[in-house]
C-alpha positions as CSV (number, residue, x, y, z in Angstrom):
1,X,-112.2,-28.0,43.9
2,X,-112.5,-31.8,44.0
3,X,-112.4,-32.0,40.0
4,X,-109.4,-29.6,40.0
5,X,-107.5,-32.1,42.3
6,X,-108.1,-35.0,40.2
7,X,-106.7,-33.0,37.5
8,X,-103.8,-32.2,39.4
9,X,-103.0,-35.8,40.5
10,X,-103.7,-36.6,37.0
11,X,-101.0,-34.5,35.7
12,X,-98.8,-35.7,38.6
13,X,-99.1,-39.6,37.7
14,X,-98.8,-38.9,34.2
15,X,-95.0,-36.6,34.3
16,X,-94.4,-39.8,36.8
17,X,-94.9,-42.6,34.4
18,X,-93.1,-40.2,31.3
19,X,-90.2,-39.7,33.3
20,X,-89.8,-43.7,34.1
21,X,-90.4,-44.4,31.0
22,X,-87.5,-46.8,29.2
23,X,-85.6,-45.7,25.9
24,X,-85.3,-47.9,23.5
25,X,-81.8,-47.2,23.9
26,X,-79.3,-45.9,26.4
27,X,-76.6,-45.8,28.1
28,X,-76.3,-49.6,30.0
29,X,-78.3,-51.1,27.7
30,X,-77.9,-54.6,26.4
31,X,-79.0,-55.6,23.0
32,X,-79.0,-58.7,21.0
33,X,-79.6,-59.3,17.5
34,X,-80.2,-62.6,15.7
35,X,-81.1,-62.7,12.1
36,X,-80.5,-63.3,8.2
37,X,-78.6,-61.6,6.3
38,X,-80.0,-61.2,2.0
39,X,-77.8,-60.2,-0.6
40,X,-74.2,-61.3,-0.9
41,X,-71.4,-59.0,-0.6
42,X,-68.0,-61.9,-1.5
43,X,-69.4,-64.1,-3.7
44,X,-69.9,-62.0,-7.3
45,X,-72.8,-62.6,-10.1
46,X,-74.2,-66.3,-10.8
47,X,-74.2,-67.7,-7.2
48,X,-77.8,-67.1,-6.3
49,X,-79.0,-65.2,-3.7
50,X,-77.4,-65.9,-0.7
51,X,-78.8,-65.7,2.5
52,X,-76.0,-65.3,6.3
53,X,-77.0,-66.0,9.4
54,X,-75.7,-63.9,12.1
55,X,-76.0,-63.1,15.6
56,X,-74.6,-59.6,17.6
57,X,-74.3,-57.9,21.2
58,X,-74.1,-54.7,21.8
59,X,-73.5,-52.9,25.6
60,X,-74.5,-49.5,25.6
61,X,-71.2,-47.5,26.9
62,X,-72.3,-44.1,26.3
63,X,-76.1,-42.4,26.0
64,X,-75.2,-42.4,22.1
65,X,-72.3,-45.0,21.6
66,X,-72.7,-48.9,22.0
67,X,-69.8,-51.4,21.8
68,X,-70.1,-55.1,20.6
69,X,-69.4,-58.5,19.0
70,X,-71.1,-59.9,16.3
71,X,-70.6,-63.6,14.2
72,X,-71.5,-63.9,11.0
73,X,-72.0,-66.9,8.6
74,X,-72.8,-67.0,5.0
75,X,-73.0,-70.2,2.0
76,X,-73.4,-69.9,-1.9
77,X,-73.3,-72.4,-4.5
78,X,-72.1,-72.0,-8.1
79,X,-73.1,-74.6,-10.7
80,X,-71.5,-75.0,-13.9
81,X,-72.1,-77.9,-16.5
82,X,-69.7,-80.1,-14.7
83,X,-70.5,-79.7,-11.2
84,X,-71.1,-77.0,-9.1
85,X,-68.9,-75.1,-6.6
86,X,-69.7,-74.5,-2.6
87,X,-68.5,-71.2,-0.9
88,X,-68.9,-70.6,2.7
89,X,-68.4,-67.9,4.8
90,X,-67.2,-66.7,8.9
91,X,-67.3,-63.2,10.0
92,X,-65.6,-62.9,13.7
93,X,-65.9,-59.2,14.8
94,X,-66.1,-56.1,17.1
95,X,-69.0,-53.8,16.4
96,X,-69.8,-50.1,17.2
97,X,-72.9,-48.1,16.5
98,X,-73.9,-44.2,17.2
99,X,-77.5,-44.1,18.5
100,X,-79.7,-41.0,17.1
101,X,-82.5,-39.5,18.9
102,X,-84.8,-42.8,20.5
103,X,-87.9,-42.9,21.9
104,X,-89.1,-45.7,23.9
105,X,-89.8,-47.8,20.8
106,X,-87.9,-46.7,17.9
107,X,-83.7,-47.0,18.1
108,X,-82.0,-45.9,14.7
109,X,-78.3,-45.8,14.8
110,X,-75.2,-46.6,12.6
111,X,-71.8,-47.9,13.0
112,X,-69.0,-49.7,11.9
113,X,-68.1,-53.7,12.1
114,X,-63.9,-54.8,12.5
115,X,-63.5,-58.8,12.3
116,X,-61.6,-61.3,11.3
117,X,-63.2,-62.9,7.6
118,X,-62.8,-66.9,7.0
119,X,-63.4,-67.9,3.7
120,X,-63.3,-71.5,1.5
121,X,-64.3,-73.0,-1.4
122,X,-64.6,-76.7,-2.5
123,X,-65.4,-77.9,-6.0
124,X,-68.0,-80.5,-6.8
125,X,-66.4,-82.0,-10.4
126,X,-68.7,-84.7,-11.6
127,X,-66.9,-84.8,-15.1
128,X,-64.2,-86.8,-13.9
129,X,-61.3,-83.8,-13.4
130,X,-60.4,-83.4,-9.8
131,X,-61.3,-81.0,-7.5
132,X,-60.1,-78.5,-5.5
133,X,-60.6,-76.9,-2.0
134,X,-59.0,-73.4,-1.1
135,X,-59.0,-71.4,2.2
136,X,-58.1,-67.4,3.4
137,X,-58.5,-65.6,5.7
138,X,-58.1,-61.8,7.0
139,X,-59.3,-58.6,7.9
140,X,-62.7,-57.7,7.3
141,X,-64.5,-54.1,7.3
142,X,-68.1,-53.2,7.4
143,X,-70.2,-50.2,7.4
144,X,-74.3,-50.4,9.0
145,X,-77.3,-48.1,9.3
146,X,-80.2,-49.5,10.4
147,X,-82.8,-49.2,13.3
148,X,-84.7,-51.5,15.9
149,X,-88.6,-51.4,16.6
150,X,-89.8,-52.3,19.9
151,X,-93.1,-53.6,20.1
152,X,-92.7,-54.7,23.5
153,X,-90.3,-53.5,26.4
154,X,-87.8,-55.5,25.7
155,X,-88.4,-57.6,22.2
156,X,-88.5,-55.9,19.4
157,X,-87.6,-56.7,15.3
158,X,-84.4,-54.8,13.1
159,X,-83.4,-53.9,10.3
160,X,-79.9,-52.9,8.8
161,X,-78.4,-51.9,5.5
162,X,-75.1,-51.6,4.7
163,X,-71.9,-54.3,4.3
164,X,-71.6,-56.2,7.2
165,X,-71.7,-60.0,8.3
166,X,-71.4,-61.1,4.6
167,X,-75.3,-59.2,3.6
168,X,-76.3,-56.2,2.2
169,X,-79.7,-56.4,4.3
170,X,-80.4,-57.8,7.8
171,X,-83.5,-58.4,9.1
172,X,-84.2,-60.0,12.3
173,X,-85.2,-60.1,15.8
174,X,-83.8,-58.0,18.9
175,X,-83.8,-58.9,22.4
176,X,-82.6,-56.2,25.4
177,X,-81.5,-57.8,28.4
């Protein structure tokens, strides 16, 4: 009898922690990212490999859907036999993901990114030519997959593919709130 209640009281305190558990994500929760971007999405062949910086929120809004901002920075240089040419980079914009099945440690999801894009160039002449700077600006578009690993409660590392904030890959770290 006594072994049978320590079973029992087992089995009770063990549904009890499951059912407290935390998801990794879910509905209120509060994620952000901060991380480098590889790979270079606006700046062609011949300017290296560039490497973004960029840093997101996200506010879960439904058990599957998340809502967000996100800013985005990426540089590349261009050298040619008479100087060399600077490119830079500024991603302003809102973010959206879909969450798939989590458990407490693992959140995959996917989404889209809608920002504003800043982008300039200066040239570097050291042949004695002059140089030029030019600016634009618009709309910007982005498509992510990616998932976050939570190797504690709330810090964990990401990872995302896809073309948004200027990279092809992100990697990072995440932090929920």
């Amino acid at each position: 009898m006594k072994s049978k209640l320590i079973l029992i009281i087992s089995f009770v305190m063990a549904c009890s922690v499951n059912a407290t558990a935390q998801k990794a994500y879910e509905n209120g929760s509060n994620v952000i990212d901060a991380g480098v971007g590889l790979g270079g999405l606006y700046w062609g062949s011949g300017y290296g490999f560039p490497i973004g910086l960029g840093v997101s929120y996200e506010h879960g809004v439904t058990d599957k859907i998340s809502v967000g901002g996100e800013i985005g920075y990426q540089g590349a240089r261009y050298n040619y036999s008479g100087g060399h040419v600077n490119y830079t980079g500024l991603l302003f914009a809102v973010k959206g993901s879909y969450h798939f099945a989590t458990s407490d440690k693992l959140d995959p999801y996917a989404g889209l990114d809608l920002g504003y894009v800043n982008v300039s160039a200066t040239d570097h002449n050291t042949s004695g030519f002059s140089g030029f700077t030019a600016k634009a600006g618009g709309l910007g578009w982005g498509i992510h997959v990616g998932a976050r690993y939570y190797f504690q409660p709330n810090i964990g590392v990401y990872a995302e593919l896809g073309a948004n904030s200027f990279s092809v890959l992100g990697l990072g770290v995440c932090f929920k709130l």
